[in-house]
C-alpha positions as CSV (number, residue, x, y, z in Angstrom):
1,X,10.0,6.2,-32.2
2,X,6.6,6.1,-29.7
3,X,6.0,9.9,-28.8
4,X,3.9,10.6,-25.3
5,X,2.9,13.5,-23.9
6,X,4.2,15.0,-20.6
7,X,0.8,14.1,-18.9
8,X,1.3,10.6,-20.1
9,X,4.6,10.3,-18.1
10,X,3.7,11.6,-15.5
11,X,0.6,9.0,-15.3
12,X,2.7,6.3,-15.9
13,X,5.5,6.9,-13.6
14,X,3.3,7.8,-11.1
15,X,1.3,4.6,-11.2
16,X,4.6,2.9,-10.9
17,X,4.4,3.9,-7.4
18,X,1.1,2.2,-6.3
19,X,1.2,-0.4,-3.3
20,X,4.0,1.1,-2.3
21,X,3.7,1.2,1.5
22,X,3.2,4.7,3.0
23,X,6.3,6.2,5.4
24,X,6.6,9.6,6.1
25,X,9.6,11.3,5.0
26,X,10.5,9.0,2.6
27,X,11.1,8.5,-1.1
28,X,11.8,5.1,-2.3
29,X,9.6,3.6,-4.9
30,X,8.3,-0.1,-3.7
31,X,9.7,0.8,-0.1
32,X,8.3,4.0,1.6
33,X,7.3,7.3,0.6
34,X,4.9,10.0,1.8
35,X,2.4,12.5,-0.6
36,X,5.3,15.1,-0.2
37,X,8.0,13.0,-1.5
38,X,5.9,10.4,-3.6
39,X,4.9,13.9,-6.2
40,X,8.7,15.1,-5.6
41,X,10.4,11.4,-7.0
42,X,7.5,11.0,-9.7
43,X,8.9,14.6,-10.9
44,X,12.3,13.7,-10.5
45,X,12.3,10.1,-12.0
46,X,11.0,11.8,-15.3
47,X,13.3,14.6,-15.6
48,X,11.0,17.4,-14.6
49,X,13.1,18.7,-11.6
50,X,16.7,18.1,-11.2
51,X,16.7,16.5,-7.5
52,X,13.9,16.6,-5.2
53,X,14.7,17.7,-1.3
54,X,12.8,19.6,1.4
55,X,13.0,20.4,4.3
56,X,11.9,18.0,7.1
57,X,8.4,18.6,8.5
58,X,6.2,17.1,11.3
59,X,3.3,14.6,10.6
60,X,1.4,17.1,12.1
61,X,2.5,20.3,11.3
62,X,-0.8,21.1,9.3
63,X,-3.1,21.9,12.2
64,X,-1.1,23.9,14.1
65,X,0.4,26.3,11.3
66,X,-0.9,28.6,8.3
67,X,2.5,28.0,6.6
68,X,1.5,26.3,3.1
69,X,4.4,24.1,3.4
70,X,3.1,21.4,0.9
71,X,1.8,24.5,-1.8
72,X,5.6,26.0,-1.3
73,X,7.0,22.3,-2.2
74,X,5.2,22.5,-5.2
75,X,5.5,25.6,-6.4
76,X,9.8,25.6,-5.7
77,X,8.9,22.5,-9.0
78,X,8.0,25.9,-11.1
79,X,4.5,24.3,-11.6
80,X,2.0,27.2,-12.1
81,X,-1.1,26.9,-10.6
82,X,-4.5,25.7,-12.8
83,X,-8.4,27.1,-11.7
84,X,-10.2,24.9,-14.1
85,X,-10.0,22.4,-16.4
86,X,-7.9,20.0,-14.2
87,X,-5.7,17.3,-16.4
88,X,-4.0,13.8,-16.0
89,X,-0.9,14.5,-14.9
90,X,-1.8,17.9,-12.9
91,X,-0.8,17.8,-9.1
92,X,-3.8,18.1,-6.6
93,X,-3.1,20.0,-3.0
94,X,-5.7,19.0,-0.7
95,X,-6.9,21.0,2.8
96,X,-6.7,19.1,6.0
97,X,-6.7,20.8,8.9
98,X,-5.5,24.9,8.6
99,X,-4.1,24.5,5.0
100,X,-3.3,22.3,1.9
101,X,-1.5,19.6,3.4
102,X,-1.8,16.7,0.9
103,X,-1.1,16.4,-1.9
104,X,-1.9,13.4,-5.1
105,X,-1.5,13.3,-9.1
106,X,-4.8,13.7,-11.6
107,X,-4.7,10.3,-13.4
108,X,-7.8,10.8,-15.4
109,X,-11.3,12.8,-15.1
110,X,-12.1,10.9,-12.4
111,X,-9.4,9.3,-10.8
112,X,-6.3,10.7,-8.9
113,X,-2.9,8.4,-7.3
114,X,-1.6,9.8,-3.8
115,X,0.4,8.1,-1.2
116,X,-2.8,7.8,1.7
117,X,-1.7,7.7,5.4
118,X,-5.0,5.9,6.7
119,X,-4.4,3.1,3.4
120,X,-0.6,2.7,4.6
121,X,0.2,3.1,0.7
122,X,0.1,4.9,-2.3
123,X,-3.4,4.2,-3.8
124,X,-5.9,5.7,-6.6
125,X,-8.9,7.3,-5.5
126,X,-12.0,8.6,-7.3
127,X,-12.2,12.6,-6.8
128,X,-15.3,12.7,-5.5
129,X,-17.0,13.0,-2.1
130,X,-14.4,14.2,0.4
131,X,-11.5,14.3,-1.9
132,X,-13.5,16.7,-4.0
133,X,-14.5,19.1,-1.1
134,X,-10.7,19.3,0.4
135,X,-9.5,19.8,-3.4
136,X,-8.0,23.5,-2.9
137,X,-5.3,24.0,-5.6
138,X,-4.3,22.3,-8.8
139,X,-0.9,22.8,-10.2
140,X,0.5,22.0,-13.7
141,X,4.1,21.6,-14.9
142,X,4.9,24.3,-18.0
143,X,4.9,22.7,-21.3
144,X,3.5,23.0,-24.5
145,X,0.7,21.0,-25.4
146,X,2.7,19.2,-28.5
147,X,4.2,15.8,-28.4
148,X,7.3,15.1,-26.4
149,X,10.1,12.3,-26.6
């Protein structure tokens, strides 16, 4: 039997997901999905929460409000939060606009996977430039560093 670590699922599921087009609200691998929802199914699909919902939110909402709608998303996961030494498989919440309002998965050192409104789909990025200034927060799912099945 092939062992992986959590990280390693998460990578994997989460490139899965890439090309699929972008669609707010929505959750459906290959079909639609938004950053939201795209790190809510990848986290769901694997077994890490039992059902991911929310409750609906504008397109906009982020530059009108200091509610940390997308932070609060992430943290109702149980995911506790990371101030260095960033991993595959940890969940990056950028800042756009008043607060973190997007949000991608750490695929390697260098490289992150989020569903990108101006791309129309969920692509991989390098965390650099921009993405690197609007990186904010970086969350991690529990687990023990050991081998999982």
């Amino acid at each position: 039997m092939q062992t992986s670590t959590l990280a390693d699922r998460i990578v994997k599921e989460a490139l899965e997901w890439e090309g699929t087009p972008y669609h707010h609200q929505a959750g459906l691998k290959g079909v639609g999905t938004d950053c939201a929802y795209f790190v809510g199914k990848v986290a769901e699909n694997i077994g890490l929460i039992e059902k991911f919902k929310t409750e609906p939110y504008s397109i906009e909402w982020h530059w009108h409000s200091h509610e940390e709608k997308m932070c609060n998303i992430v943290e109702s996961f149980g995911l506790e939060r990371v101030y260095d030494d960033t991993q595959p498989g940890d969940i990056l919440a950028f800042q756009y606009g008043r607060v973190c309002s997007h949000l991608g998965i750490m695929l390697d050192e260098n490289q992150f996977i989020h569903a990108h409104i101006k791309a129309g789909r969920v692509i991989v990025n390098n965390l650099n430039g921009d993405f690197a200034e609007r990186l904010k927060r970086v969350y991690r799912f529990p687990y023990n560093k050991k081998d999982i099945s």
